[in-house]
N, C-alpha and C positions, 0 to 999 in steps of 0.2 A: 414181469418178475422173472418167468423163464429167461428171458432174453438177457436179463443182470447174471442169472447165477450162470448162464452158457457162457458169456463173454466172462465170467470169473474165473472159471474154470481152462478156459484157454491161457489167460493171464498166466496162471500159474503153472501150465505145462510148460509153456513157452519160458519163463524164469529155470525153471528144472531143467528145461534141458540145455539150457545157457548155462546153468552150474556145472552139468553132467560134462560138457565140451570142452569146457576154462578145465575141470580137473583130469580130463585127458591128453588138454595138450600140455598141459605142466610139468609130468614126467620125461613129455617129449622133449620141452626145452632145454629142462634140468641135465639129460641127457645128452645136448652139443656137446662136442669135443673142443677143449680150448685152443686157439690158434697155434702153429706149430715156431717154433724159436726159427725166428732165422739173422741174417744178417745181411746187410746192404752197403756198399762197397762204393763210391764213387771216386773216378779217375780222371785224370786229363794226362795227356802226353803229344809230343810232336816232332818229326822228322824236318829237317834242314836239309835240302836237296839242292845241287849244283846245275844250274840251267843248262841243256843241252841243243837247247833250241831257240834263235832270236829269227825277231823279221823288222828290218828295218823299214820307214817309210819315208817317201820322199815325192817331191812336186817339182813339176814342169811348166812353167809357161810362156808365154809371147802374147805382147799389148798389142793392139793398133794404134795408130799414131792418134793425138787425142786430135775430137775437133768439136765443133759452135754444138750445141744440144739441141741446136734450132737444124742441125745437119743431121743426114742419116749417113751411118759407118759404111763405106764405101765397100763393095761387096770384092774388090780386090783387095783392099787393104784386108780385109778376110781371111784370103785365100793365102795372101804371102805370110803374114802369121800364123796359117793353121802350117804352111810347109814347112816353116822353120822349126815349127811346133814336132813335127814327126820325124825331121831328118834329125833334132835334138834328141828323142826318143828314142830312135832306132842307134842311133850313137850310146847312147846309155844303155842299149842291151848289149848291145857287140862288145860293150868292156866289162861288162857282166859275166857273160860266154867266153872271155877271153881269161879270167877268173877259175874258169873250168866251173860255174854253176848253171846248174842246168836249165833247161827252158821251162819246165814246168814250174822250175822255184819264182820264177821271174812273172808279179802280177801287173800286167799293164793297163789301168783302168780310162774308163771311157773317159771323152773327152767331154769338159766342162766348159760352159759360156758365161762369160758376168760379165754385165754392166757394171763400168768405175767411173764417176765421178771424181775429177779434178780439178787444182784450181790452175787459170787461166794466166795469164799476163795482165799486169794491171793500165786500163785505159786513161784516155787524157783525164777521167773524172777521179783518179786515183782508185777505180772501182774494179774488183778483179773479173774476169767473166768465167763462168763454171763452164766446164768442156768436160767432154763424155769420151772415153776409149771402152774398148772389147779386148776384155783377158778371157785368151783362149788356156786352157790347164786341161792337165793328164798328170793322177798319181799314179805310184808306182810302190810296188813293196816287193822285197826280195826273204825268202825263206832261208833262214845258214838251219842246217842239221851239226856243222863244225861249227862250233865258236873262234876257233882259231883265222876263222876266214874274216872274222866281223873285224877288224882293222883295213884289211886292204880296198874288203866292199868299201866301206867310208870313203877311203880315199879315193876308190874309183868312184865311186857316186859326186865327190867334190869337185873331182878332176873332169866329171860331164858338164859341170857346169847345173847342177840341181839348183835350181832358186829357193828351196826351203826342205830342209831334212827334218823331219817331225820326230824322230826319236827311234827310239829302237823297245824293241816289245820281248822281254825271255821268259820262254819255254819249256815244257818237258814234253819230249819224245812221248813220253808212256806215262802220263798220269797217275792213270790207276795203279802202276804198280806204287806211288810214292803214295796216295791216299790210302793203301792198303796195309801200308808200313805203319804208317799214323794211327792207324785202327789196332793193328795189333798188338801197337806198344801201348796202345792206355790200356787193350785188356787185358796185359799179360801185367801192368802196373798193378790194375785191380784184382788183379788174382795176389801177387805179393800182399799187398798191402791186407786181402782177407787173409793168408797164409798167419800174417805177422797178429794180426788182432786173433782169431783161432788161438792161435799158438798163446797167446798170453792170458786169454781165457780159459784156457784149458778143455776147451772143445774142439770138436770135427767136422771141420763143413760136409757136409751131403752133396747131394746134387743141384743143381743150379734150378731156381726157382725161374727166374727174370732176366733177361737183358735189356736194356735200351740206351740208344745212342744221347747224350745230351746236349752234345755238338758233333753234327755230320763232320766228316773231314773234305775241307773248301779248298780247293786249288783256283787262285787267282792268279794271269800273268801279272807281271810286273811290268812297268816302265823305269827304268834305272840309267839315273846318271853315268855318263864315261868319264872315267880321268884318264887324261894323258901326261904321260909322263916322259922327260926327255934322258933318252942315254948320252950321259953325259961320260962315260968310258969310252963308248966308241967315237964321239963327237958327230955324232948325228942324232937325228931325233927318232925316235922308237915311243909309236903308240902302246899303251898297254889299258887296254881296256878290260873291265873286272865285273863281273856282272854279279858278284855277290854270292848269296843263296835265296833260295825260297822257304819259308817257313808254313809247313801244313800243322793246324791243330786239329786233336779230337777229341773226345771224350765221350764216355759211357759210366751208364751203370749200373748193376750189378747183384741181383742177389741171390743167396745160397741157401738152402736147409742147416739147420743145424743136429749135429747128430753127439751122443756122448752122455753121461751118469750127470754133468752138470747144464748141460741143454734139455736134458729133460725135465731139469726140478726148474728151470727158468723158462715158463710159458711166455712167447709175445716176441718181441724184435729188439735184435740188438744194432744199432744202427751206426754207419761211419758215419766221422765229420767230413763234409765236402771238401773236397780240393780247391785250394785258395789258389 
């Protein structure tokens, strides 16, 4: 019977003071402050930059003459295609250098070996027999800092005798100054655009709550078609090759405190619509 009214007694402290605790923190609640008015801003914008920099690429190579795939490639026939292979090579740099571009721009890459399979002469049985040659290859890529050079490289790269020109690749010198450009214009757009809503609300923005990026600004080269076009006033023909622009995007966004007689009767967030 002690043992009923002791644990009854606890029962009931234990209720008391779970009353006592729920009505201390309830003034505390009651007491938050409501969230402060703000406003959120989001932008996009983008800078259009004219490439200042291309690397064109191109290949070099020399076959061995084909023979039986029951033969092995004769280690002379080798030799005289790897030399024609270098003194073609060394000829493509010297019109290079003759260009006035320098040696570091000029990339000479290692020399590559493939197995090709051909097809043969056809035998008394009307049946062709597959034959095997060795292409020996070395590419090559040249660096312009001038654009104005990228016509003549071509044609000096043609006039070597290149077996396959793979394209031309444009650049910028300095990157980050143009991804920096890209950055500033969306947050100076997101600053307008809260200026403009502010101003129509009849509020004051404060100081800046938040930033964040919602697209980093991406510089990718390009690979871009040439057109040539002929001068038809001078009656010769005149390259003019056009490499376009680059297009960096960015965006962020953006939010501010709100300050003023009518931001303060408006607790909570006043919110942009996103940039389409």
């Amino acid at each position: 019977m002690k043992t009923a009214t002791h644990s009854l007694k606890r029962l009931r402290h234990g209720v008391l003071a779970g009353a006592l605790l729920a009505l201390l923190a309830a003034p505390s609640a009651q007491a938050a402050p409501p969230a402060p008015p703000s406003l959120s801003v989001q932008a996009q914008s983008w800078v259009e930059v004219e490439p200042d920099k291309a690397t064109l690429s191109a290949r070099l190579w020399e076959n061995t003459p084909a023979v039986s795939t029951l033969e092995e490639t004769d280690s002379a026939a080798l030799g005289s295609a790897r030399e024609r292979l270098e003194e073609r090579a060394s000829e493509l740099i010297t019109a290079m250098e003759s260009l006035g571009i320098e040696q570091r721009a000029i990339h000479a890459g290692s020399l590559n070996v493939y197995p090709e399979h051909v097809a043969g002469p056809h035998n008394e049985n009307g049946e062709q027999e597959p034959l095997m040659r060795t292409r020996l290859e070395r590419p090559f890529s040249v660096e312009l800092t001038n654009i104005d050079q990228l016509g003549d490289v071509l044609d000096a790269l043609i006039g070597a005798g290149v077996n396959a020109l793979d394209g031309v690749q444009f650049d910028l010198q300095d990157r980050e100054a143009a991804t920096d450009e890209a950055l500033t214009k969306a947050l100076e757009k997101a600053r307008h655009k809260a200026d403009l809503m502010a101003s129509t609300l009849n509020v004051t923005l404060g100081p800046v709550q938040r930033i964040e990026e919602t697209q980093s600004p991406i510089f990718q080269p390009r690979m871009m078609a040439m057109r040539a076009e002929s001068d038809t006033v001078g009656g010769g023909a005149a390259s003019d090759y056009r490499p376009g622009t680059i297009r960096i995007d960015a965006g962020v966004n953006v939010e501010w405190a709100l300050r003023g007689q009518d931001a303060r009767g408006r607790p909570g967030r006043v919110a942009g619509e996103p940039e389409q």
